[in-house]
ROGUPA-167055 format. One record per residue (C-alpha): residue in one letter; y, z, x. Coordinates in steps of 0.2 Angstrom, whole numbers, padded with zeros to 4 digits, always signed. Each point is the difference from the previous one (the first is absolute). Example, Ala and Ser with C-alpha at 12.3 -4.5 7.8 and 13.67 -1.06 7.14 Angstrom:
a-0022+0039+0062/s+0017-0003+0006/
END
This chain:
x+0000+0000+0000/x+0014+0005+0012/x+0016-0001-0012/x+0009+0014-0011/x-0005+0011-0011/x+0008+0008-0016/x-0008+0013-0013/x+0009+0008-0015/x-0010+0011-0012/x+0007+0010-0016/x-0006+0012-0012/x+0006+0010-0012/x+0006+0017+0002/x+0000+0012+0015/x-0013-0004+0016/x-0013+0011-0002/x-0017+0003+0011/x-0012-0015-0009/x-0005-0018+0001/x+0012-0011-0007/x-0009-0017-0004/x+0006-0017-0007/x-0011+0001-0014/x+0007+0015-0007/x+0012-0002-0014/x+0020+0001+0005/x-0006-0007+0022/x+0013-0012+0005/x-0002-0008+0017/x+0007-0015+0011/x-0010-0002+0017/x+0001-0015+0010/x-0008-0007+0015/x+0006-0013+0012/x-0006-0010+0015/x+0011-0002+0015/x+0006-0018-0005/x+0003+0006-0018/x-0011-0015-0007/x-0015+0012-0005/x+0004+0014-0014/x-0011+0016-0006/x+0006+0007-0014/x-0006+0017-0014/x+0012+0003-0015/x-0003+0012-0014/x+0009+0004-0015/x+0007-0016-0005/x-0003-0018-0009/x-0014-0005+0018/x-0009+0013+0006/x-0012-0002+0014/x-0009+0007+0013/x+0000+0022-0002/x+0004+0012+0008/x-0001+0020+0002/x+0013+0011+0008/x-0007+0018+0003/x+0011+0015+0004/x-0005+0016+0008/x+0015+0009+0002/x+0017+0000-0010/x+0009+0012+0010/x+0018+0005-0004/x+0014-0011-0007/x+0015-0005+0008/x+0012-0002-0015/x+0016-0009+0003/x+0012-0005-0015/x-0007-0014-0009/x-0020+0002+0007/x-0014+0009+0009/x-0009-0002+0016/x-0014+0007+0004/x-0001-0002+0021/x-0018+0010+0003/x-0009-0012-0013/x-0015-0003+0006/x-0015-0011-0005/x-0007-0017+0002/x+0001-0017-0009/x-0015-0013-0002/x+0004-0017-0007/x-0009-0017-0001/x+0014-0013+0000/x-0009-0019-0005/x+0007-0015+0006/x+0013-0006-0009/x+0000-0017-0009/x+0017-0006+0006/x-0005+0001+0019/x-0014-0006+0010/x-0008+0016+0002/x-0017+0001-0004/x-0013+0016-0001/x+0007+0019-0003/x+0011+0011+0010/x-0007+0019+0000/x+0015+0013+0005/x-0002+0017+0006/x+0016+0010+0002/x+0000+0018+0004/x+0014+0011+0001/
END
């Protein structure tokens, strides 16, 4: 692969320790994949119109919230995410991307 990577996952409510997953009623997700030229695209979305590929984001500590006006951090999260992201049809990607991120 070699190229950029970008991940965005929501849910509803408050993190919490528990396994969030893309099948799971209220999941929206946006990850995408990319080769070093750009030509070849992975792609998982959930929540909306074209869902593919899944995911599941697992967290195993919250810790404490950092509140500022408008928002809340939460800067000791900690956890893992697991996603499959399929080739998308608009590149010439072929085969499945499986990403592991652990923080």
């Amino acid at each position: 692969m070699g190229g950029p990577v970008s991940v965005l996952v929501g849910f509803r409510g408050e993190p919490r320790i528990s396994a969030y997953r893309s099948s799971q009623r209220g999941a929206r997700s946006v990850m995408y994949a990319y080769s070093s030229t750009y030509l070849e695209e992975w792609s998982e979305t959930a929540g909306g119109p074209a869902s593919q590929g899944d995911h599941t984001l697992t967290i195993t500590k919250v810790g404490s919230p950092y509140c500022s006006s408008l928002s809340k951090a939460y800067p000791r999260l900690q956890g893992s995410l697991d996603a499959t992201l399929p080739a998308s049809a608009s590149s010439a990607a072929s085969g499945t991307v499986a990403l592991r991120a652990t923080f």
